[in-house]
C-alpha positions as CSV (number, residue, x, y, z in Angstrom):
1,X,-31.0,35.1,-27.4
2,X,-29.2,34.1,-24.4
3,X,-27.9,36.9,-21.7
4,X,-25.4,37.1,-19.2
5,X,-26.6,34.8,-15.4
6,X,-26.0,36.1,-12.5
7,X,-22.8,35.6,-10.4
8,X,-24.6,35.0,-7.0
9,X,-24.1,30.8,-6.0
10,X,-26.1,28.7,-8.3
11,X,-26.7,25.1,-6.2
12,X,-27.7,23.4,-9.1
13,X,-24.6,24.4,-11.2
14,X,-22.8,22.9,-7.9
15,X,-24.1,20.4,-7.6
16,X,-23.7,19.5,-11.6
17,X,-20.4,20.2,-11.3
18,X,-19.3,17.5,-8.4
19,X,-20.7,14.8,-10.8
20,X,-19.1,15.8,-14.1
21,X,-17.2,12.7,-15.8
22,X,-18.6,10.2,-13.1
23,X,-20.9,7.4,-12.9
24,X,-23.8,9.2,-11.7
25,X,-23.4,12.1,-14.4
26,X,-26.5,10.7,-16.7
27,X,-28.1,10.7,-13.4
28,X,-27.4,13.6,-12.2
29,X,-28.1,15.3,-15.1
30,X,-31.7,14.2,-15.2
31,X,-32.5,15.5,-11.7
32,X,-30.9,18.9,-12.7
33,X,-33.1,19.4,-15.0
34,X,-36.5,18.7,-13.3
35,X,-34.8,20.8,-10.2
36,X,-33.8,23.5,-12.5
37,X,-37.7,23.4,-13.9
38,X,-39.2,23.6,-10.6
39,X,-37.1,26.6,-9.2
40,X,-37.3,28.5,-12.2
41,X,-41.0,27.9,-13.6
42,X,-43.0,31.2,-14.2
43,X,-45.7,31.9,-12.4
44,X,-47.8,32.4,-15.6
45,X,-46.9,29.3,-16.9
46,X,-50.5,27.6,-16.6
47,X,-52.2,31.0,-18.3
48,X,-49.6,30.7,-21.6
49,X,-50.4,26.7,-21.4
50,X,-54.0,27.3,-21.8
51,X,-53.9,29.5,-24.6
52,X,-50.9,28.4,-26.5
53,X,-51.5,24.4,-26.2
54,X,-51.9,23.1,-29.4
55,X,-51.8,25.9,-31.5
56,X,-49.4,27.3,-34.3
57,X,-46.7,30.1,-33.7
58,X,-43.6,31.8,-34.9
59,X,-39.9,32.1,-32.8
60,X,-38.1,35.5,-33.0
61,X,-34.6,33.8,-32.8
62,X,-34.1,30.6,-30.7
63,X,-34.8,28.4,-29.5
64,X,-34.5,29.5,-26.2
65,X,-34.0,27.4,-23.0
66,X,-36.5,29.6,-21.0
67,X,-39.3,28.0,-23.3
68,X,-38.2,24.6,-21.6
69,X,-37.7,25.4,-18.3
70,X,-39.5,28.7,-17.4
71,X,-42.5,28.3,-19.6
72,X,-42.0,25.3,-20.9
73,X,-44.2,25.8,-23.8
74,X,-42.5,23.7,-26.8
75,X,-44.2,20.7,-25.3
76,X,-47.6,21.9,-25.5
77,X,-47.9,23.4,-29.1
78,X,-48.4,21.9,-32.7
79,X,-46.1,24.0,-34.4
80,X,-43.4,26.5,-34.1
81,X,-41.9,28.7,-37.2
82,X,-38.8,30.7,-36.8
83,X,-36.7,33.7,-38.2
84,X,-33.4,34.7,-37.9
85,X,-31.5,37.7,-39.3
86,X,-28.7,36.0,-41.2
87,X,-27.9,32.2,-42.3
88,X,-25.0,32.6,-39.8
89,X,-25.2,34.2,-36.6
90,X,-23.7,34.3,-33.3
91,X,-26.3,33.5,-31.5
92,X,-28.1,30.4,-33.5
93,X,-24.9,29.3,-35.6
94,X,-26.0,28.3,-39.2
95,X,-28.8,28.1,-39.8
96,X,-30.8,27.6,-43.8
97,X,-34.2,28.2,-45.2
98,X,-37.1,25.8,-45.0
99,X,-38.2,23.1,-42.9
100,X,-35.2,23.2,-40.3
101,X,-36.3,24.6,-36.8
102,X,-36.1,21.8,-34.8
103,X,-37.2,23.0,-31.2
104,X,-38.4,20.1,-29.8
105,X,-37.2,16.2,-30.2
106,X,-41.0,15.1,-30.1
107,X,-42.4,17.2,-32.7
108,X,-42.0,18.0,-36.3
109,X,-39.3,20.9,-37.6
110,X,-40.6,24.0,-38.2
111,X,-39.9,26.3,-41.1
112,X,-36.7,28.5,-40.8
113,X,-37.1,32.2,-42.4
114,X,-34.5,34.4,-42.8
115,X,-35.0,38.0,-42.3
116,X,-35.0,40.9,-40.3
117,X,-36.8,40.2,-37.0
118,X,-37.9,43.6,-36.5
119,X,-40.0,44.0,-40.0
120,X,-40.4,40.0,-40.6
121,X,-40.2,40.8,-44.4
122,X,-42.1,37.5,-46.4
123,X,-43.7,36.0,-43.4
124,X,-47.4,36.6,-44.0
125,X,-49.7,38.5,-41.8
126,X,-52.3,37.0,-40.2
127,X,-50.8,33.4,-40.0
128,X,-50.1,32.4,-36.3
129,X,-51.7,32.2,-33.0
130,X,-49.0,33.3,-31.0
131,X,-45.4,34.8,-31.1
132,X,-42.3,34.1,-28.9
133,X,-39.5,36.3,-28.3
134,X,-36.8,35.6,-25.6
135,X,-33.7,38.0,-25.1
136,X,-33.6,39.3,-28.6
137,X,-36.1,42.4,-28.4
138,X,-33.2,44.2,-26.9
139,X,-30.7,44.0,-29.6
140,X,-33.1,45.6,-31.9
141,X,-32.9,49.1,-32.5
142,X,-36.1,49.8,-32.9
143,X,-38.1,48.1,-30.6
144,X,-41.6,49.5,-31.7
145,X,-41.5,49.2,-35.2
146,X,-40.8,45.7,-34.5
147,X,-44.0,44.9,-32.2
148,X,-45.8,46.5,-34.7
149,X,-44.5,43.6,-37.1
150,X,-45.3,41.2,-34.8
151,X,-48.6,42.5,-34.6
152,X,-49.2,41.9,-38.0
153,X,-48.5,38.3,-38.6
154,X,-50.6,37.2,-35.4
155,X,-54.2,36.6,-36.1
156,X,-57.5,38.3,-34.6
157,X,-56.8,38.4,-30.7
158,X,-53.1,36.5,-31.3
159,X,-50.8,36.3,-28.2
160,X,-47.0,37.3,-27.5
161,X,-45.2,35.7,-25.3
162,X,-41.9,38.2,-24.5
163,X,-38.9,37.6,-22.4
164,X,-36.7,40.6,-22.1
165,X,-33.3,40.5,-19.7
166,X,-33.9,41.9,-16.1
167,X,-31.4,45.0,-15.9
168,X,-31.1,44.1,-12.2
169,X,-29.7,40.8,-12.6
170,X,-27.7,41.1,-16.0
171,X,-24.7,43.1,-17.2
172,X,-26.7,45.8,-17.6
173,X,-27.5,47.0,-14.0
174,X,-25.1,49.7,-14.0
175,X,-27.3,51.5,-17.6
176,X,-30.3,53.4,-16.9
177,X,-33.6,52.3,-18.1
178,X,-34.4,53.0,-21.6
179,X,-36.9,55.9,-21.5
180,X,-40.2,55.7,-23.8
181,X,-39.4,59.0,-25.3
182,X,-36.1,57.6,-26.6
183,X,-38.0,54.4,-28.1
184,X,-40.8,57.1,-29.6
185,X,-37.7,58.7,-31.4
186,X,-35.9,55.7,-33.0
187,X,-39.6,54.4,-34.2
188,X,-40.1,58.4,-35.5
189,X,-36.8,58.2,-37.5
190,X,-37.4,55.0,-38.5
191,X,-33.9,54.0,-36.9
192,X,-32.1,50.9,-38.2
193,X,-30.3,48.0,-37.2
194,X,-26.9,50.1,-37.9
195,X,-27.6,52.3,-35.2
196,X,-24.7,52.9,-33.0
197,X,-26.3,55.0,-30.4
198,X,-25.9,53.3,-27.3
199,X,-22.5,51.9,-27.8
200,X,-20.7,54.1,-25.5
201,X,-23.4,53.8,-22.7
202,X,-22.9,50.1,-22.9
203,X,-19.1,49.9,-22.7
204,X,-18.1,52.9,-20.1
205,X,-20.8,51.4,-17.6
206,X,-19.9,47.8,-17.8
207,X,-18.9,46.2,-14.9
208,X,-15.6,44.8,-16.3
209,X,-14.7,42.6,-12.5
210,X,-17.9,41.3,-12.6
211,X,-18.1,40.7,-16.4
212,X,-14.7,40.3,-17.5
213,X,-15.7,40.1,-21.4
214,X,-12.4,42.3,-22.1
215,X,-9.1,43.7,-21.3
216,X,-10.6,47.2,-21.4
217,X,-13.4,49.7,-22.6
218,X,-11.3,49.9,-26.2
219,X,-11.2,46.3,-26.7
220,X,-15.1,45.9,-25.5
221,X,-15.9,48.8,-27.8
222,X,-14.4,47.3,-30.8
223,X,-16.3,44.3,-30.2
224,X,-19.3,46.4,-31.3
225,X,-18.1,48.1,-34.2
226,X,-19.4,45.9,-36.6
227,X,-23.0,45.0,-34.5
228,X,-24.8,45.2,-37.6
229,X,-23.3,42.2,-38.5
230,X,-23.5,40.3,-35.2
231,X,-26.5,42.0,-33.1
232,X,-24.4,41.6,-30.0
233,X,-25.2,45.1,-28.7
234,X,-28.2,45.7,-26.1
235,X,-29.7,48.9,-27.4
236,X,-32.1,49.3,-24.9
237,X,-32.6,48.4,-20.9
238,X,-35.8,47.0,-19.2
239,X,-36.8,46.9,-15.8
240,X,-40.4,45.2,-14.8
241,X,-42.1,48.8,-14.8
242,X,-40.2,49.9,-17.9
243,X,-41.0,46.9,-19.7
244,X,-44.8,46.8,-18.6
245,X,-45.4,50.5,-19.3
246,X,-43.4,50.1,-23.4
247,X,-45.7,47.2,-24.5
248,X,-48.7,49.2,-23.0
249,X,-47.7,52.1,-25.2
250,X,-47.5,49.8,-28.1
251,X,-51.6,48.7,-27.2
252,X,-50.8,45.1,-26.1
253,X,-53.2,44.1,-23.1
254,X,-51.1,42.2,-21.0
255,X,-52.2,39.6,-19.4
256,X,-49.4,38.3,-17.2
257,X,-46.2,40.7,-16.2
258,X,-43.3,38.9,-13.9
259,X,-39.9,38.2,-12.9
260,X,-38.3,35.2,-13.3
261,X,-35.3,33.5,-12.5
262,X,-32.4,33.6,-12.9
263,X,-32.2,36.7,-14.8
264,X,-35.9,37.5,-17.1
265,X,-39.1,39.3,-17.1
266,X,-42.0,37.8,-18.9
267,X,-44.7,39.3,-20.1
268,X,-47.1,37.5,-21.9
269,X,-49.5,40.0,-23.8
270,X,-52.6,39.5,-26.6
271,X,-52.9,41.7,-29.6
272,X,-56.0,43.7,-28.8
């Protein structure tokens, strides 16, 4: 899922924009990309290379431009799976069952499941070498129960590879971090993807001149009112630490933990 960049200058996007609708636009937009690729790659990225390359994983949502530029890993595996939780979505469009995931031009389509990404209900266990997840984990509402699914369709010693939204560089900077008690509680009460909990946090300390999504906090709230629906909402609110200490809690050994530009922290973690 895609979050909110930045509004500090962005030279690349500058230097895009100068050569939109011009001769040197096909040009242009080649060099952007490399550019882009070598200001934002992840430190990790040669780690999650050398585990992941040729091997067979599933795609919580996407996919998901940070597995192009930041870790470019869709290049270097054999297969990719995906779920979604509805054959419409805001965030992936329409999307149907079977063999329709493309996420790379180069390599064969993957298959499509629909279903909840926080139980992964038919997928079966044990099936993949690795997981990816980028900007979706937040707009679940129970964020352990669904590392615990994830868990479960990795094989022996599987890896994750999890990109969350830096609350310091998002539309979020203004919410206090979630708190693993609160995340203890929604996995205790087995709390579901209706939950409206965090609603009011997100509306009242949005930074509407920054992020002018909406007229005012009414209009932004109602946005919300049916997230069930849409998964819009960010239920939850990661720093580095934050995010580090959660997937700890949850008994992943991490073996890489940074932050990334423009606006992610990724972890990448193996199922112990």
């Amino acid at each position: 899922m895609k979050a909110a960049i930045s509004h500090s200058m962005n030279p690349l996007k500058t230097m895009k924009s100068l050569v939109l609708d011009t001769p040197a636009e096909p040009f242009a937009r080649k060099i952007y990309a490399v550019a882009k690729g070598v200001l934002y790659r992840a430190k990790c990225y040669p780690l999650v290379r050398k585990h992941l390359s040729d091997k067979s994983g599933l795609e919580i949502g996407g996919p998901s431009p940070v597995f192009e530029i930041n870790v470019p890993i869709y290049r270097c595996i054999q297969s990719l799976d995906n779920c979604v939780f509805a054959q419409v979505t805001h965030w992936e469009g329409e999307r149907s069952s079977g063999a329709t995931f493309r996420f790379d031009q180069d390599k064969r389509s993957g298959n499509n499941f629909i279903t909840e990404g926080s139980t992964l209900e038919g997928i079966p266990d044990a099936g993949y070498d690795f997981v990816l997840s980028s900007h979706n984990l937040e707009h679940m509402a129970n964020p352990i129960k669904a590392l615990n699914n994830w868990k479960c369709v990795l094989k022996p010693r599987g890896f994750l590879l999890l990109v969350l939204p830096d609350k310091h560089r998002t539309f979020d900077y203004r919410r206090p971090v979630t708190t693993l008690e609160h995340m203890r509680d929604d996995y205790a009460r087995d709390m579901g993807e209706d939950d409206m909990t965090h609603v009011e946090e997100f509306v009242t300390l949005w930074d509407y001149k920054k992020y002018p999504i909406a007229n005012s906090i009414a209009e932004h709230r109602e946005r919300y009112r049916n997230n069930y629906h849409q998964r819009l909402l960010h239920h939850h609110v990661f720093d580095l630490k934050s995010a580090t200490d959660f997937v700890k809690d949850c008994g992943w050994q991490i073996l890489a933990a940074e932050r990334s530009k423009p606006n992610h922290l990724i972890l990448f973690l193996q199922k112990p």
